[in-house]
C-alpha positions in Angstrom: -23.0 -107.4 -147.4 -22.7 -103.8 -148.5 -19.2 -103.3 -149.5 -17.2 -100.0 -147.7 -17.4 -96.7 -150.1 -14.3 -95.5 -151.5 -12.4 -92.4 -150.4 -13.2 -92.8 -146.7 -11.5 -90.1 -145.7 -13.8 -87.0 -147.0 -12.0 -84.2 -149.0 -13.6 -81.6 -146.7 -13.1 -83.4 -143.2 -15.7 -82.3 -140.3 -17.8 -80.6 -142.9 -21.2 -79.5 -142.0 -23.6 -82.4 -143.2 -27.1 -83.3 -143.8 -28.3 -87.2 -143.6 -32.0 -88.2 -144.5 -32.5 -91.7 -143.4 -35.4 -93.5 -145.3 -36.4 -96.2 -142.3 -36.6 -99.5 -143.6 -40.0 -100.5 -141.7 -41.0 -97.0 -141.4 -43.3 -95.3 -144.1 -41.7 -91.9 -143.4 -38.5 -90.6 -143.5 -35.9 -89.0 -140.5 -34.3 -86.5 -140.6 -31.0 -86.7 -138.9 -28.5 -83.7 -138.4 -24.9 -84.4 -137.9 -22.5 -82.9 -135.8 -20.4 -80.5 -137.5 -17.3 -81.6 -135.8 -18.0 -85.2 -136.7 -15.9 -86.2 -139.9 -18.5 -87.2 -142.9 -16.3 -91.0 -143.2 -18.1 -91.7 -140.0 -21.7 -90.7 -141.3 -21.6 -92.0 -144.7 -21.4 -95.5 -143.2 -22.6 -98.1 -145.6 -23.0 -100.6 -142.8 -25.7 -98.5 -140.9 -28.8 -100.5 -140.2 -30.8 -97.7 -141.9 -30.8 -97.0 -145.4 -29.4 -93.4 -145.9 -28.6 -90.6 -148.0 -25.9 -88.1 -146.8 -24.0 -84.9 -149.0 -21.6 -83.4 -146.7 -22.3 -79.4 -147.3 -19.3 -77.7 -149.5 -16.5 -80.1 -151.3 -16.8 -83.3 -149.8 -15.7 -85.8 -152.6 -18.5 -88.8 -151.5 -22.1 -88.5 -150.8 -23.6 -92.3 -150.6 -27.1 -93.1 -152.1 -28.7 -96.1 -149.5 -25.6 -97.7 -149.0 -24.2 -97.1 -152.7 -20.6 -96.0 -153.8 -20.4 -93.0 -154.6 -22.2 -91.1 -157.3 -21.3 -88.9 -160.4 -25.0 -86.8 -159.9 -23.5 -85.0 -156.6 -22.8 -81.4 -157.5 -24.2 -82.2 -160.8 -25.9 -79.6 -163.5 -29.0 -80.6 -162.9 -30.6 -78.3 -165.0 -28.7 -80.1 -168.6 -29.3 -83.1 -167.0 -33.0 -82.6 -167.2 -32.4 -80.7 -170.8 -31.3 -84.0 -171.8 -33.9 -86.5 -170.3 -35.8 -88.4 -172.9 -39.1 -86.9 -172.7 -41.7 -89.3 -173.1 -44.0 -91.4 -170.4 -46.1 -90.4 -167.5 -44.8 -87.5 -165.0 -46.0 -87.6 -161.5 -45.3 -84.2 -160.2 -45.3 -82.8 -156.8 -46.3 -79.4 -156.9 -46.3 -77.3 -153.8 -48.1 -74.0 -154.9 -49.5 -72.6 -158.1 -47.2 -70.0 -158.2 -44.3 -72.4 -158.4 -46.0 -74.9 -160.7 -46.4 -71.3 -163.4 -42.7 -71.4 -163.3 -42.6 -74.8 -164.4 -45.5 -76.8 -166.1 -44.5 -75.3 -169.6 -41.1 -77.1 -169.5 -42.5 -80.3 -169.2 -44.0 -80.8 -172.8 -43.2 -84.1 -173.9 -44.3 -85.5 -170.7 -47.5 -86.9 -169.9 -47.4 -84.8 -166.5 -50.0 -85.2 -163.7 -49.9 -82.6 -160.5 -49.5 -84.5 -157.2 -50.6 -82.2 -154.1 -49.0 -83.4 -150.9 -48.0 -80.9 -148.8 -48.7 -81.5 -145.4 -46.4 -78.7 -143.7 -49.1 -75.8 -144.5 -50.4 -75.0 -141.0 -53.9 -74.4 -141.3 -56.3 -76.7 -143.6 -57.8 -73.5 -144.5 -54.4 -72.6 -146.1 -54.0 -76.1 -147.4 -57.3 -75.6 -149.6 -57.0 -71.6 -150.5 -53.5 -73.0 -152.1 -55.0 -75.7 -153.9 -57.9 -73.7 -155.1 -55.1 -71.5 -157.4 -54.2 -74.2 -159.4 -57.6 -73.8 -161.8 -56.6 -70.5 -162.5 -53.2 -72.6 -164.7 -55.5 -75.2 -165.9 -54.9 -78.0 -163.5 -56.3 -79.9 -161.0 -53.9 -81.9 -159.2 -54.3 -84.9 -157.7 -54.9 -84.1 -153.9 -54.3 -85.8 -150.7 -56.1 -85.1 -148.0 -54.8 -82.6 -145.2 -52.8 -84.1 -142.6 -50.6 -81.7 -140.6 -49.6 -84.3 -138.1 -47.7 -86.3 -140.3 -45.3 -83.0 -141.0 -45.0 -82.1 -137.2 -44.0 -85.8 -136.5 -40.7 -85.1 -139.1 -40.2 -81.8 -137.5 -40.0 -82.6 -134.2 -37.1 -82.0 -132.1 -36.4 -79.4 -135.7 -38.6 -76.5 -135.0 -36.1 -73.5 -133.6 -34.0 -74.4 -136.9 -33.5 -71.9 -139.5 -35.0 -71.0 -142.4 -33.1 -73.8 -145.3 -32.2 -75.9 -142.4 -32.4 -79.4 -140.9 -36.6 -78.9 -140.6 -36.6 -77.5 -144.4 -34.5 -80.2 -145.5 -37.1 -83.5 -143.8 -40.0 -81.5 -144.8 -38.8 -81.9 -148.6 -38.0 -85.5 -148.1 -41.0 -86.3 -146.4 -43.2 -84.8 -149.6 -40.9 -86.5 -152.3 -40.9 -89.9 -150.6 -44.8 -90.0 -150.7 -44.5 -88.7 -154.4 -42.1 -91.2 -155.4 -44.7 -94.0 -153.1 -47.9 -92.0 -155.1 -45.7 -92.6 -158.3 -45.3 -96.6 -157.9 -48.6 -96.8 -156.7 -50.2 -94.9 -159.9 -47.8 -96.3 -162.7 -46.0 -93.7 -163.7 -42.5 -93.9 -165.0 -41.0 -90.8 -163.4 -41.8 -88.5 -160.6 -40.3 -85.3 -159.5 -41.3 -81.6 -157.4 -41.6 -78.4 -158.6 -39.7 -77.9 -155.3 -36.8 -76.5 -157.0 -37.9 -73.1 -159.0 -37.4 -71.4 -155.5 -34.0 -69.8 -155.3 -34.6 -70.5 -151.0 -34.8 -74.5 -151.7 -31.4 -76.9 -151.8 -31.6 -78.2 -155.8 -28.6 -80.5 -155.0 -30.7 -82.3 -151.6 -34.0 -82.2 -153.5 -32.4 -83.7 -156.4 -29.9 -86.4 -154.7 -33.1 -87.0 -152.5 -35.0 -87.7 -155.7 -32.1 -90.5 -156.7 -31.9 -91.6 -153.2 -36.0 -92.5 -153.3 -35.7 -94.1 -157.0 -33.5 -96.5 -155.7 -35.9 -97.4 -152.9 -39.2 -97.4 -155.1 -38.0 -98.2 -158.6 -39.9 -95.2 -160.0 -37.2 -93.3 -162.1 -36.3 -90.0 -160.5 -36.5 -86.6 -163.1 -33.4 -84.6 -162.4 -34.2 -81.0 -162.1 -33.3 -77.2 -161.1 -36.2 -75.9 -162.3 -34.9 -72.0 -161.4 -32.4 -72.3 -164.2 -33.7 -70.6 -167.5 -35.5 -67.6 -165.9 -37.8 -70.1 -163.6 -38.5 -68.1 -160.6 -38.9 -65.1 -162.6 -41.3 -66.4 -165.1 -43.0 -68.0 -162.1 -43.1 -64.2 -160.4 -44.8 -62.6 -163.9 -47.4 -65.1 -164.3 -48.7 -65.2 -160.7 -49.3 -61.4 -161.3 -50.4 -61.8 -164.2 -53.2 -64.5 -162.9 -53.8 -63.3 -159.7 -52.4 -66.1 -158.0 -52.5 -66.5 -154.4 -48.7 -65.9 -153.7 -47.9 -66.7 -149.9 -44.8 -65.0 -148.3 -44.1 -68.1 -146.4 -43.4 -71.7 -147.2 -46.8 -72.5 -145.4 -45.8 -74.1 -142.1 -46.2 -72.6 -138.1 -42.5 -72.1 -137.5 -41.8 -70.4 -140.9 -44.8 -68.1 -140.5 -43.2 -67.5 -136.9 -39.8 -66.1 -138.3 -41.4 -64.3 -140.9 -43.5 -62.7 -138.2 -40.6 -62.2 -136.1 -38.3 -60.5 -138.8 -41.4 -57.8 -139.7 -41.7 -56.9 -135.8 -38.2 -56.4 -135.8 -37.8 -54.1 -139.0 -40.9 -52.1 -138.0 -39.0 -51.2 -134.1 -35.8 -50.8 -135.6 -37.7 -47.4 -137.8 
């Protein structure tokens, strides 16, 4: 019987949070926002039938890994923590784009790394390949999955008038490390993580405390990262102009093409 966290009461009561539940029986994972008005205590419940991960946004003092106490990775320096990982073993890596894998293949020496390409929220398969197709021009081909836009919009359902960062950003990210972290058992590789993090517009602390959250489920250990530390996005920037990468100005699915649309008809009837 999972025993109750710590600290019930959280240090920033009624916070904003975020909850990813990873369904026991279910191969995906569901998003869940809460209530902004709802204090964390009642969210973080270790006696919830579903195994969870929830950070409550800002200074919450507990954030509880599927129905752990709480740990001392939240708000972490992820960057030293990876600094500081024993290199050594086999790396799967999720990459998302070629332009954000330039930014971060050449930190993984000491790693036996192998590209992982699952990303399921680009809208078109035509987009899905032209993005894949990049990846030659770094030296890699990455191990593929094939395209499969339905198993996004089932995750972003109900999500897809959120913002840009938000609640449809946030399941989209678990839903590609949670089939990493299944790819990574499945393949035998000691460690897994995304390349996820070299954009300054993705969440390092959910993508990382995801990460934990899946190693606990899949007993693949999780590489701790903020891959946009050290100059990351920027060396990621030079090289894809270097190479002629491919470098879309959207994260590659309908609803963030939509407000990227939306923001360029505004600023062109606003001159």
């Amino acid at each position: 019987m999972p025993t109750k966290p710590q600290n019930s009461t959280p240090a920033n009561k009624g916070a904003s949070c975020r909850c990813v539940f990873f369904s026991r029986t279910g191969q995906y994972p569901k998003y869940s926002p809460c209530a902004a008005s709802k204090p964390a205590a009642a969210i973080c419940n270790p006696s919830s039938p579903a195994r969870h991960y929830c950070h409550c946004e800002g200074t919450c003092a507990r954030g509880n890994l599927l129905h752990g106490a709480c740990k001392a990775t939240v708000n972490a320096n992820y960057n030293k923590l990876f600094s500081e990982y024993p290199r050594g073993g086999k790396l799967l890596l999720h990459v998302c784009c070629a332009p954000c894998s330039a930014g971060v293949v050449h930190r993984l020496r000491g790693f036996d790394a192998i590209p992982y390409y699952y990303n399921p929220n680009m809208d078109t398969a035509e987009e899905y390949e032209l993005r894949y197709a990049q990846f030659c021009k770094l030296g890699l081909k990455p191990v593929k999955e094939i395209y499969s836009h339905a198993e996004f919009l089932r995750v972003a359902d109900k999500l897809e008038n959120e913002p840009e960062g938000g609640a449809r950003c946030r399941a989209c990210i678990a839903l590609r490390l949670e089939r990493t972290a299944q790819k990574a058992k499945e393949l035998g590789a000691d460690l897994f993580c995304s390349t996820l993090s070299v954009s300054p517009h993705k969440d390092a602390e959910f993508i990382n405390q995801t990460g934990f959250a899946l190693e606990k489920k899949y007993g693949v250990k999780y590489l701790p990262n903020d891959f946009k530390k050290e100059n990351g996005f920027a060396v990621s920037t030079r090289l894809s102009k270097e190479l002629g990468l491919y470098r879309q100005n959207y994260c590659g699915c309908e609803f963030a093409k939509a407000i990227k649309h939306e923001i360029a008809s505004s600023r062109c009837s606003s001159q």
